[in-house]
MMTF fields as JSON, N, C-alpha, C and O atoms, coordinates in Angstrom:
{
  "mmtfVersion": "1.0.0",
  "mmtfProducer": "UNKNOWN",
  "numBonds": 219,
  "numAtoms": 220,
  "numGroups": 55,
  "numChains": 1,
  "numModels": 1,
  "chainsPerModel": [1],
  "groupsPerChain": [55],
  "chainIdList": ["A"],
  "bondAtomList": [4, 2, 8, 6, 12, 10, 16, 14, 20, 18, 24, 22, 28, 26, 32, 30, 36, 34, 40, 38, 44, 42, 48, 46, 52, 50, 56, 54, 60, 58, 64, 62, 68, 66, 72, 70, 76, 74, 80, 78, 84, 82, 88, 86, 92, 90, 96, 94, 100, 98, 104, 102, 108, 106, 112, 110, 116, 114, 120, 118, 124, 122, 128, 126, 132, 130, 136, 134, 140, 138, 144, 142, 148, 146, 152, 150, 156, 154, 160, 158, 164, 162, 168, 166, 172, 170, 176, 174, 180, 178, 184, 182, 188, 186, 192, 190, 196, 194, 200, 198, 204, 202, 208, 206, 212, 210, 216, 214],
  "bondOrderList": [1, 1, 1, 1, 1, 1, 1, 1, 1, 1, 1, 1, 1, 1, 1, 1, 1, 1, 1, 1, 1, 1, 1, 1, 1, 1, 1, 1, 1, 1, 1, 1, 1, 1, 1, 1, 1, 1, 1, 1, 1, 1, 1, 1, 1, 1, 1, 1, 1, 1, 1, 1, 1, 1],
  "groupList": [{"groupName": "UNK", "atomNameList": ["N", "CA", "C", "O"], "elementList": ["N", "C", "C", "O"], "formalChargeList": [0, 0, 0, 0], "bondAtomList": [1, 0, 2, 1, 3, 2], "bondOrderList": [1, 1, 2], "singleLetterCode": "X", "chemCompType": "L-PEPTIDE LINKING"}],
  "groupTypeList": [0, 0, 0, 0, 0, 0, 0, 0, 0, 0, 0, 0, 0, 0, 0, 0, 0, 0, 0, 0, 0, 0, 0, 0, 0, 0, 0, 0, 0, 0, 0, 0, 0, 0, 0, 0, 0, 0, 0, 0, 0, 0, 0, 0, 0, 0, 0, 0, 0, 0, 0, 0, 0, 0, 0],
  "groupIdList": [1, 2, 3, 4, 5, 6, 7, 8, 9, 10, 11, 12, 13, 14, 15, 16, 17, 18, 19, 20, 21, 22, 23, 24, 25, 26, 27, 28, 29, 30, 31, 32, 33, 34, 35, 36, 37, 38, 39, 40, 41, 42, 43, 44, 45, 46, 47, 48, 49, 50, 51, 52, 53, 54, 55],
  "secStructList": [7, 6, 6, 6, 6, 6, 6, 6, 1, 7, 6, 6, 6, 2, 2, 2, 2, 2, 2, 6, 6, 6, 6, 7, 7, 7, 2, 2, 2, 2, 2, 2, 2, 2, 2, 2, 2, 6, 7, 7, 2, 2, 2, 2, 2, 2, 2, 2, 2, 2, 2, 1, 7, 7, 7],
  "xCoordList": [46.548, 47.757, 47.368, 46.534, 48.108, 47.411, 48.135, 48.363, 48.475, 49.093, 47.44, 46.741, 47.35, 45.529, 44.68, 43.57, 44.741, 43.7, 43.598, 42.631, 44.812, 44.569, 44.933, 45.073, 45.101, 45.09, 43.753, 42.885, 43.921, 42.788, 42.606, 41.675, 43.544, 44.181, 45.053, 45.767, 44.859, 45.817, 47.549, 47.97, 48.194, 49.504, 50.278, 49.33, 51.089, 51.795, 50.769, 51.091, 49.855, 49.412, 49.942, 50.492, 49.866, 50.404, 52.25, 52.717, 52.719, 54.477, 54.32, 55.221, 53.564, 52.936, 52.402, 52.432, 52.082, 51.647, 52.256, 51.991, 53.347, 54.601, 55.157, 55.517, 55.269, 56.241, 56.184, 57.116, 54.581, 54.035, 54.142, 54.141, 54.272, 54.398, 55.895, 56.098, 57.27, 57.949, 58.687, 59.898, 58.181, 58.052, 57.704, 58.467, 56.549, 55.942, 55.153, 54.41, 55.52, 54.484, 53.951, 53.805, 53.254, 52.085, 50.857, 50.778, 49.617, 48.561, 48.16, 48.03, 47.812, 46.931, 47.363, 46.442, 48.527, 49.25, 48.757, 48.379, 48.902, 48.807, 46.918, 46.514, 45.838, 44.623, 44.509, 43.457, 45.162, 45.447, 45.655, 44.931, 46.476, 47.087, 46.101, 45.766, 45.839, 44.765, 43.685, 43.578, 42.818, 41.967, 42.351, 41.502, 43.773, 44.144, 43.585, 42.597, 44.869, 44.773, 43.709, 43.833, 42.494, 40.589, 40.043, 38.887, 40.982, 39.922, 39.84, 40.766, 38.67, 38.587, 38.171, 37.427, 38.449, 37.979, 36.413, 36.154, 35.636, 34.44, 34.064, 33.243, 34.864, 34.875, 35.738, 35.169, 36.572, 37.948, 36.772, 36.982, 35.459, 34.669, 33.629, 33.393, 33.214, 31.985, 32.663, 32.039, 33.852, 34.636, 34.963, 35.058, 35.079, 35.673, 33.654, 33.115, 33.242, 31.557, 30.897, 30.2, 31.511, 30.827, 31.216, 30.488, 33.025, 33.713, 33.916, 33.856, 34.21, 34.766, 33.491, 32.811, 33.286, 32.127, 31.865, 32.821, 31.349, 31.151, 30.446, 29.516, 31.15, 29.756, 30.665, 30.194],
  "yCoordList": [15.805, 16.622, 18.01, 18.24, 18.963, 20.45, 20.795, 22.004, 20.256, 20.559, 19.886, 20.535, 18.463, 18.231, 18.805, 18.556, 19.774, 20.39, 21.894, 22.541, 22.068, 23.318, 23.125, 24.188, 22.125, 21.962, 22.887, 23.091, 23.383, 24.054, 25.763, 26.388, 26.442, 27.865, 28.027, 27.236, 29.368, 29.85, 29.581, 29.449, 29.571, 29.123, 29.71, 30.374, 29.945, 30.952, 31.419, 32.396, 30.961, 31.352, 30.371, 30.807, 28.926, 28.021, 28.635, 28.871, 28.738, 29.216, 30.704, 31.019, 31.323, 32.408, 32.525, 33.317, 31.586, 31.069, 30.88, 31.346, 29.871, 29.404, 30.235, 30.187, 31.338, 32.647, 33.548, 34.146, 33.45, 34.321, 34.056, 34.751, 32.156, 32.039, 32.176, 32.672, 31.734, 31.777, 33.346, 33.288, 34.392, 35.824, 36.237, 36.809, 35.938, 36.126, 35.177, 34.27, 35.638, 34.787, 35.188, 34.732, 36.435, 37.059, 36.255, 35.542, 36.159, 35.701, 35.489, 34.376, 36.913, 37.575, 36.375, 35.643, 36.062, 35.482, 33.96, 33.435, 33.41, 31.656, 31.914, 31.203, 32.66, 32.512, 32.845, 32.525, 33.33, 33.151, 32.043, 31.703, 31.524, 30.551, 29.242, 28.245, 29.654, 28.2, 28.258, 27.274, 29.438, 29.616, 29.46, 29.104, 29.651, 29.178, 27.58, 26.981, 27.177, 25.957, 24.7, 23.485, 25.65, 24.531, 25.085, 24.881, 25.864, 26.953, 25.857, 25.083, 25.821, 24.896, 25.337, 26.318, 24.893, 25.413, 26.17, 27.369, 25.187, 25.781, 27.384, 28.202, 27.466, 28.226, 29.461, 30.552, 29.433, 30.374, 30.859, 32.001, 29.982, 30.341, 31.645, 32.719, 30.985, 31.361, 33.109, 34.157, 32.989, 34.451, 35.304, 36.53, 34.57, 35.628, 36.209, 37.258, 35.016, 35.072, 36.658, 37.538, 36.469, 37.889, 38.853, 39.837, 38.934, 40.066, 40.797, 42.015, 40.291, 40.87, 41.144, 40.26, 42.208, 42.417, 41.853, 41.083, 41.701, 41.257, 42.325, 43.054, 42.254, 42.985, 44.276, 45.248],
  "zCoordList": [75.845, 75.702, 75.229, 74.353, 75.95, 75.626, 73.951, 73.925, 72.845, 71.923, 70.795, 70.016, 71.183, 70.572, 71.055, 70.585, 72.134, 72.386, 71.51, 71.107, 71.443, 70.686, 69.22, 68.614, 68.582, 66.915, 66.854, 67.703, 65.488, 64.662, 65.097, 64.588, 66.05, 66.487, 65.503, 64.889, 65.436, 64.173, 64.741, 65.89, 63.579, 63.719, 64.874, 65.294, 65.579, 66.567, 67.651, 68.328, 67.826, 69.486, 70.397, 71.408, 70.198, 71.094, 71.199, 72.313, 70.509, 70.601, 71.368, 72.146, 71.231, 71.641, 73.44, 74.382, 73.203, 74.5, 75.851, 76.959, 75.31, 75.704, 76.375, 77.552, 75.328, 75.367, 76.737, 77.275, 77.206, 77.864, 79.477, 80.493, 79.025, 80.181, 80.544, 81.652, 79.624, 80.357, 80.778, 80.992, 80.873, 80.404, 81.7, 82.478, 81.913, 83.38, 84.065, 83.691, 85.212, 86.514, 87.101, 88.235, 86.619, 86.707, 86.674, 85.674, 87.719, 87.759, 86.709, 86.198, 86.062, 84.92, 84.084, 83.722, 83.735, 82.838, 82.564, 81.516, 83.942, 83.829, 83.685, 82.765, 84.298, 83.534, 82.389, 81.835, 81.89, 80.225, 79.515, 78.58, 79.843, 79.386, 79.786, 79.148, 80.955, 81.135, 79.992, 79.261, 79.78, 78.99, 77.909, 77.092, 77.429, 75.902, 76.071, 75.647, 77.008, 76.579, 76.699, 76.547, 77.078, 77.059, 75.838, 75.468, 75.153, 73.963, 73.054, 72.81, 72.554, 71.458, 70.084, 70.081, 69.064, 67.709, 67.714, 67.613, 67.847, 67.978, 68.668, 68.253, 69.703, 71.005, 69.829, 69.864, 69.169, 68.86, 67.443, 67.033, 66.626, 66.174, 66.418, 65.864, 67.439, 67.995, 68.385, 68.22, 68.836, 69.678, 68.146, 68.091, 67.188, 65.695, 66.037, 66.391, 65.721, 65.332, 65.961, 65.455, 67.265, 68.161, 68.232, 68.362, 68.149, 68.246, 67.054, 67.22, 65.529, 64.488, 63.677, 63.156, 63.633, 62.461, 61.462, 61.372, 60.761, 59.241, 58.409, 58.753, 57.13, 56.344, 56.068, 55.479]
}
């Protein structure tokens, strides 16, 4: 179920999500949303890990 797949995402991206799709049906949109919904904790790690500086 895509709702255990994304436990452990910060609060309001899945409602967020939702949102986007029912908003638009834009391409851009549903590969978004697909990619939300395989993102996994580890994965939503690893992406803070590379993108947000530290230090």
């Amino acid at each position: 179920m895509m709702t255990e797949r994304l436990s452990g995402l910060p609060p309001g991206l899945l409602s967020f999500a939702r949102e986007i799709r029912h908003i638009r049906r834009d391409q851009r949109f549903h590969k978004y949303i697909a990619w939300l919904e395989e993102f996994r904790p580890r994965d939503y790690q690893r992406y803070i890990d590379l993108h947000i500086p530290r230090g």
